[in-house]
Structures are given as structure tokens and as C-alpha cells.
N, C-alpha and C positions, 0 to 999 in steps of 0.2 A: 583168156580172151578168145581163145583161137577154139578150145573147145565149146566154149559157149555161143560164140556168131556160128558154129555147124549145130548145134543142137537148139538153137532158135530157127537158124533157116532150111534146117533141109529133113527136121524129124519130125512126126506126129504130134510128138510132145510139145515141140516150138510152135507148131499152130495151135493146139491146145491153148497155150499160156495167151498167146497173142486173145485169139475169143473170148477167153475167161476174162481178161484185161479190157478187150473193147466193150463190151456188149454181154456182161456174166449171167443178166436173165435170156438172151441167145444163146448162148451156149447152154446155160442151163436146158434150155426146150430139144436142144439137139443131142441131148445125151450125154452132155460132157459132165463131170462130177466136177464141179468148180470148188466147192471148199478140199476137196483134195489137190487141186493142181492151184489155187494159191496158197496151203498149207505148203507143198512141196517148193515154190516158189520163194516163201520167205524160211524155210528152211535152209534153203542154199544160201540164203542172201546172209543169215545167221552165219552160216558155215564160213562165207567170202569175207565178212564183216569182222567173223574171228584172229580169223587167217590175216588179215589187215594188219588186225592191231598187234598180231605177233609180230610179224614184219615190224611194224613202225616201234615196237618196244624193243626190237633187234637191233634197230638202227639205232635205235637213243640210248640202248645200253641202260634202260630203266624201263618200267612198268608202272609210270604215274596217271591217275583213272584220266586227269584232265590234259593229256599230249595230245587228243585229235581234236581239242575243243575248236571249232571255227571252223575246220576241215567240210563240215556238213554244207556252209551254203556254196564253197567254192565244187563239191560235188556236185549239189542242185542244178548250179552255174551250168556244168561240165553238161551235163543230163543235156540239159532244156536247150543249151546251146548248139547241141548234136542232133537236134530234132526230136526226140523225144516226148510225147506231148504227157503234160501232168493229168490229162483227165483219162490215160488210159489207154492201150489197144495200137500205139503207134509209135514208133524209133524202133533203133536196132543199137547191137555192139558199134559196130564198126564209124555211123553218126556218134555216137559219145565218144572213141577216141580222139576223133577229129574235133568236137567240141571240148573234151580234156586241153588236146593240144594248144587249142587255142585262149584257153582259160591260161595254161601253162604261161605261155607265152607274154600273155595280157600283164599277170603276177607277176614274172617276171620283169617285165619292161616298168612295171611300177615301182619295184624295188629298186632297179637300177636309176630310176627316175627319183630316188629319196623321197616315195612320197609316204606319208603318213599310212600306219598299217590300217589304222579306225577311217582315214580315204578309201582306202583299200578294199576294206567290207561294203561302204555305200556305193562304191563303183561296181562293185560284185554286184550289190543289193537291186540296183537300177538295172543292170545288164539282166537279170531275173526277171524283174516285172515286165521291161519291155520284151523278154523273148517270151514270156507266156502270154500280151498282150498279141503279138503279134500270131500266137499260135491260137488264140480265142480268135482273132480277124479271119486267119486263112480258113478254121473250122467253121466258121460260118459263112463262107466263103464255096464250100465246097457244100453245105447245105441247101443252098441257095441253085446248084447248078446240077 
């Protein structure tokens, strides 16, 4: 985490990615090689996404293809809930910890709450729509002004 928020914020590369993300025919016109810096992008995410699943097959003491099933929307969750916006070009690390955290948190209080895990996914499900609903609002929100 720690190297990734200093190589998003403070290197060439991280504003690279950020451009290629916001606005990839801008960047394109400014010289940036955009299918190499999102090739290099999902590269690493390949790389983190490996690295994951060995962790979580470490943990479980097994290598079954379907242990992260479901893990994807409470990611989403995590993402969108940190600010990160799905159409591209804006969030950072340290908004998705805080957004994790809070996911973390949520999950957990559900749990402890006995509520239904299939609750669980529609509570997730809603807290999604409504945080990209409201990040569709504020972008055009900032269009506007």
C-alpha cells in the first residue's frame, strides 16, 4: 500500500496512470503511450491479484478456484466507497483504505448483527449503486461550474 500511494503521488508514472485513466485520448495527444501504461497497470493488478490469492489460500490452508467468490463486490464496495470514481481518472490508495475500513466495519457489524449473508450482498449491492449515483451527481456537479 505504502509503495503504491508514493508511486501514484509523487512519480511521473503516477500521473501518467492518473491521465491515461482520466482522459486516455488527452493523454494520448500529449504524448503519453497509453496502451503501455494501462498494459503496465493491469500488469501489476495481475501481479497484486496473484499475490492475493496466495495469501488467502495460505490462510485456508487450501487452493479451491471458488474461496474469493463474492470477495469482488465487497472490493467494488471498498473502491467506490473511498472515492474512487468508476468512470476513471480520480481516487487514490489511501481513500480506499478508509473506504476498506469502513466496508470492514459495516461486514462486520452485520455479522455480529446475525443477519443473513444473501442481506449482506444487497446491503453491499445498494451501498454500490448509491455511491456511484452520488459520484455521477457530484461529476456533474463539477461540470456545471
Amino acid at each position: 500500500m505504502v509503495v503504491g500511494y508514493i508511486a501514484l503521488r509523487y512519480t511521473p508514472y503516477g500521473r501518467h496512470v492518473y491521465a491515461a485513466g482520466g482522459n486516455p485520448e488527452a493523454a494520448r495527444l500529449n504524448g503519453l503511450r497509453v496502451d503501455r501504461i494501462l498494459t503496465s497497470v493491469y500488469a501489476i493488478m495481475g501481479f497484486l491479484a496473484g499475490l492475493a490469492g496466495f495469501i488467502q489460500s495460505a490462510r485456508l490452508s487450501s487452493a479451491e478456484a471458488t474461496a474469493g467468490l463474492g470477495f469482488e463486490l465487497t472490493v467494488i464496495a471498498s473502491v467506490v466507497i473511498g472515492g474512487t470514481s468508476l468512470m476513471g481518472g480520480i481516487g487514490g490508495i489511501a481513500g480506499t483504505v478508509v473506504g476498506t475500513l469502513l466496508i470492514g466495519v459495516l461486514l462486520n457489524g452485520l455479522v455480529i448483527m446475525n443477519v443473513n449473508p444473501y442481506y449482506q450482498q444487497i446491503i453491499i449491492g445498494v451501498i454500490i449503486v448509491l455511491a456511484v449515483g452520488f459520484d455521477a451527481y457530484a461529476k456533474s456537479r463539477r461540470g456545471r461550474q
